[in-house]
C-alpha positions in Angstrom: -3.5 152.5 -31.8 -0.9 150.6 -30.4 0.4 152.1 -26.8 4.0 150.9 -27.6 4.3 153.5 -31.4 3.4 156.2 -29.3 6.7 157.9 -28.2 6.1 159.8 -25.0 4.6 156.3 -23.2 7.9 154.5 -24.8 9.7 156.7 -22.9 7.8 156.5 -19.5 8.1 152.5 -19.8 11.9 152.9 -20.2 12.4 155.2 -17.5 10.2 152.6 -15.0 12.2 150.0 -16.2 15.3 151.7 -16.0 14.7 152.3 -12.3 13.5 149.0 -11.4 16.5 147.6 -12.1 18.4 149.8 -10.7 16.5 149.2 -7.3 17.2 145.7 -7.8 21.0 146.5 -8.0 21.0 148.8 -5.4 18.5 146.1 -2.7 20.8 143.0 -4.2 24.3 145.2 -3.4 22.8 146.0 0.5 21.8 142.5 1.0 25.2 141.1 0.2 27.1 143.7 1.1 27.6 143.0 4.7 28.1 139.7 4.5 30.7 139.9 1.9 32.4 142.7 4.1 32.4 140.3 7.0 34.1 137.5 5.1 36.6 140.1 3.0 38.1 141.7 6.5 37.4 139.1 9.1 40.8 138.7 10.6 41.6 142.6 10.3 40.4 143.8 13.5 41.6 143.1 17.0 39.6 142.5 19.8 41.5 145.3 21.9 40.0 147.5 18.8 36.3 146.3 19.3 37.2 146.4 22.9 37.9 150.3 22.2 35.0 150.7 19.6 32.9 149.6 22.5 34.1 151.8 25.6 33.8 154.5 23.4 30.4 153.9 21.9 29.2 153.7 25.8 31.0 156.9 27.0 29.1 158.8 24.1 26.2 156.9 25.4 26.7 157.9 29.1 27.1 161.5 27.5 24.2 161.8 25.4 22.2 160.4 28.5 23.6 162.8 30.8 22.8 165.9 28.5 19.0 164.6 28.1 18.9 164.4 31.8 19.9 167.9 32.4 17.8 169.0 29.4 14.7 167.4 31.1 15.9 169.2 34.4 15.6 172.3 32.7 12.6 172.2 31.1 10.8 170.9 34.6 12.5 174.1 36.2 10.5 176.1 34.3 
């Protein structure tokens, strides 16, 4: 008996398949993606905006630091 005339194992070798290529999609879309991003919007942004970006990314930063270090506080209180 041939494994291909049975039905069921047809199916199963589609349905690999299928997905295999769509994991190749999907891996050759977030490879190129950012690249193509970059090149697409290059002159878009300012630098006062990444400027921004930046200052804000570090007051979260300083935040998030300052909560773990009165969470730590708290737990060596106790």
């Amino acid at each position: 008996m041939h494994i291909l005339k049975v039905p069921f194992l047809r199916q199963i070798l589609g349905a690999v398949g299928g997905a295999m290529i769509a994991l190749l999609i999907y891996e050759g879309y977030a490879v190129v993606s950012p690249p193509l991003q970059a090149m697409l919007f290059k002159g878009n942004a300012s630098s006062d905006a990444a400027q921004f970006t930046d200052e804000t990314r570090n007051d979260r930063l300083d935040r998030i630091a300052e909560v773990a270090k009165e969470n730590l506080s708290r737990l060596q209180g106790n």
